[in-house]
C-alpha positions as semicolon CSV with decimal commas, in nm:
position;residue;x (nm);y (nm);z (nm)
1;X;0,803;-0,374;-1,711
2;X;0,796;-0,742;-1,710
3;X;0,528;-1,046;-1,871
4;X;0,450;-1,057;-1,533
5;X;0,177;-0,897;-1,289
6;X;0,322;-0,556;-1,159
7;X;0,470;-0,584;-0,814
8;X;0,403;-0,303;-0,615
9;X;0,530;-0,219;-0,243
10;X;0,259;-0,060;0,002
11;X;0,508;0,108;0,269
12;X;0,415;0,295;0,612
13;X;0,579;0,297;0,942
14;X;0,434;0,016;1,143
15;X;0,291;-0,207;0,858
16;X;-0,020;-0,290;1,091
17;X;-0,303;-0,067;0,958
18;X;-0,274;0,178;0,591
19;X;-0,048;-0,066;0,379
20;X;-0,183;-0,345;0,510
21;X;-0,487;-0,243;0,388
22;X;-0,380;-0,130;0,068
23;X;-0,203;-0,454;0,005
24;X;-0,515;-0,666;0,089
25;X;-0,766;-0,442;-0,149
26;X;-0,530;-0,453;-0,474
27;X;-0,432;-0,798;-0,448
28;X;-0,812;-0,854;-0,450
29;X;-0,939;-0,607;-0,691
30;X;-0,619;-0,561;-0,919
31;X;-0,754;-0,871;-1,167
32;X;-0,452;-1,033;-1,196
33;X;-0,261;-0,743;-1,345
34;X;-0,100;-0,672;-1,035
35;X;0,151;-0,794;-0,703
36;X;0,056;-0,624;-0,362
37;X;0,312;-0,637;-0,059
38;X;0,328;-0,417;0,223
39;X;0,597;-0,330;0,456
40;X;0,726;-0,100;0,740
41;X;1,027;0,083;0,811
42;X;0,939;0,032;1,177
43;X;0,674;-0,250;1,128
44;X;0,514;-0,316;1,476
45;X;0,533;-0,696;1,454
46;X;0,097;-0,709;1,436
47;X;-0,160;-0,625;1,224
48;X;-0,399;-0,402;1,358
49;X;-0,727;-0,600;1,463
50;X;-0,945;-0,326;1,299
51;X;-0,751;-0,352;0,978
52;X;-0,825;-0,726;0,981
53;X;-1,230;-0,707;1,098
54;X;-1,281;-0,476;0,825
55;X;-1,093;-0,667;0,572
56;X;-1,311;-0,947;0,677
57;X;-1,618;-0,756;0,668
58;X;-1,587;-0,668;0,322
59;X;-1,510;-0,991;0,175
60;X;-1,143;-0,967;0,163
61;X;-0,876;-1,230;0,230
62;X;-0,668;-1,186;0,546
63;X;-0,428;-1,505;0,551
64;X;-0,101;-1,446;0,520
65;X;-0,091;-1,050;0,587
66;X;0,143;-1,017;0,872
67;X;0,403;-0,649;0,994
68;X;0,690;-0,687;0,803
69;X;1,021;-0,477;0,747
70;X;1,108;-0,324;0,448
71;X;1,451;-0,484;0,424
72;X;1,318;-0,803;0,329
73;X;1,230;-0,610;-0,038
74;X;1,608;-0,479;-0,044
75;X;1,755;-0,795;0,022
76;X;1,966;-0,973;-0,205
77;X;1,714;-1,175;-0,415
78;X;1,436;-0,973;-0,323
79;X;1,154;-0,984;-0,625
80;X;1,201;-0,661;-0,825
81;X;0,933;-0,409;-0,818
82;X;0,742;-0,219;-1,016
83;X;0,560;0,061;-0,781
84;X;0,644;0,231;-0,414
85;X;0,380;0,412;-0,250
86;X;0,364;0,543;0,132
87;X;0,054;0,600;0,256
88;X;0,209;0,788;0,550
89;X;0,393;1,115;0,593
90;X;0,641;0,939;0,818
91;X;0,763;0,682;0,596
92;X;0,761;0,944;0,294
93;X;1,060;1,124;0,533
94;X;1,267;0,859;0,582
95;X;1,585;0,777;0,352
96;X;1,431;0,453;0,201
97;X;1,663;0,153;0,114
98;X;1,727;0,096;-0,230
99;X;1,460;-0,111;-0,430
100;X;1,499;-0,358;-0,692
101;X;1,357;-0,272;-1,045
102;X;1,423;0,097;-0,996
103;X;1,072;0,124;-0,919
104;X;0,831;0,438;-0,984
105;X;0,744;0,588;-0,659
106;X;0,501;0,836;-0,536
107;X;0,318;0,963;-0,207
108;X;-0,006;0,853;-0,103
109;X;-0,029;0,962;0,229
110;X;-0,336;0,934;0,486
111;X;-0,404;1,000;0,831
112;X;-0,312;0,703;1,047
113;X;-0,666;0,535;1,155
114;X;-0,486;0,342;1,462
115;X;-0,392;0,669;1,595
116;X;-0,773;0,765;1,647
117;X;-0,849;0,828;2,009
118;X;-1,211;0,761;2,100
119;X;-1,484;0,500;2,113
120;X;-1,493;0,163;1,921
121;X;-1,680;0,339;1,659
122;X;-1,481;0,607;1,609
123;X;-1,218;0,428;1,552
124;X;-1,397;0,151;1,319
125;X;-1,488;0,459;1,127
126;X;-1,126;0,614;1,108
127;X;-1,016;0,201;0,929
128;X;-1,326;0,281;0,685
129;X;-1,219;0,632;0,605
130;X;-0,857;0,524;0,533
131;X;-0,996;0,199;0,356
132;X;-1,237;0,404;0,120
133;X;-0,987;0,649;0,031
134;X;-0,737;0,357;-0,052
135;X;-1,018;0,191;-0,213
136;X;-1,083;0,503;-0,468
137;X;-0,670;0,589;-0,552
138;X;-0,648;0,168;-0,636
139;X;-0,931;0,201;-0,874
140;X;-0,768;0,448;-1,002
141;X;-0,458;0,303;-1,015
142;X;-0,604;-0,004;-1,184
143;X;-0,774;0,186;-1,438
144;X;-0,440;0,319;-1,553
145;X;-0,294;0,245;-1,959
146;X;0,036;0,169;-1,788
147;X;0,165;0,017;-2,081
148;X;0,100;0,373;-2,309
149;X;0,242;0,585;-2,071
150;X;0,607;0,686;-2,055
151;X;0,804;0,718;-1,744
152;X;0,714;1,102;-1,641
153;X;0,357;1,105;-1,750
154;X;0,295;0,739;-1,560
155;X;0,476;0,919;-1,258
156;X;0,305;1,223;-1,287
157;X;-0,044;1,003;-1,282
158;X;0,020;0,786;-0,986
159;X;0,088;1,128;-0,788
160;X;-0,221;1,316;-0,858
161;X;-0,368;0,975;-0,757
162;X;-0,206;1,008;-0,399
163;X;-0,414;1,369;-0,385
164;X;-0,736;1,239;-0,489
């Protein structure tokens, strides 16, 4: 890897709630060490509003997060990365394009907060669920010797993150 921070890719379906939120908490807690972009393989065109009020409520920037596709990181000239994770079983299915950088990928899949039926609560709870758990595997994640570990052990890691 590069003398650069490590780019990693956040992908889901829609790009509006889980690797949105992803993207916003390591670009703020990954101290410079790491990149955080999110995309969709389906990406809804909007971020969810709950994904952005709860950003907001816990200090975290929101400008410039926006639903974006995937092919704009398999583009021609696209930044190589570093790291793929889903964070939903959906996109973890799909034939993904091919990535830039040969990146190391593993699964991090959670249930889909903007799929919660119910009151306003509810659902606030569902984005604070997902955003804890995310929360917890990115400390993890940031904790991580990258540099000392080799290719299967670093892979091996960043998938027993995704079941924690």
């Amino acid at each position: 890897m590069a003398d650069r921070p490590y780019r990693v890719l956040f992908l889901c379906t829609g790009n509006s709630a889980r690797s949105i939120l992803a993207e916003a908490v390591l670009n703020a807690r990954g101290g410079g060490r790491f990149e955080a972009l999110s995309a969709g393989s389906h990406p809804n065109g909007r971020v969810n509003p709950y994904a952005l009020a709860l950003l907001a409520q816990e200090g975290l920037p929101t400008e410039g997060l926006r639903s974006k596709s995937w092919d704009e990181f398999a583009a021609p000239g696209a930044p190589p990365l570093d790291f793929v994770f889903t964070v939903c079983d959906n996109a973890a299915g799909e034939v993904c394009p091919i990535w830039h950088g040969a990146p190391v990928t593993a699964h991090w899949g959670l249930p889909d907060p903007a799929a919660v039926q119910g009151s306003e609560a509810e659902k606030a709870q569902a984005f604070r669920d997902t955003y804890s758990a995310l929360a917890r595997r990115i400390s993890l994640l940031t904790s991580l010797p990258i540099p000392e570990l080799d290719q299967p052990a670093l892979t091996r890691r960043l998938r027993e993150i995704g079941e924690a």
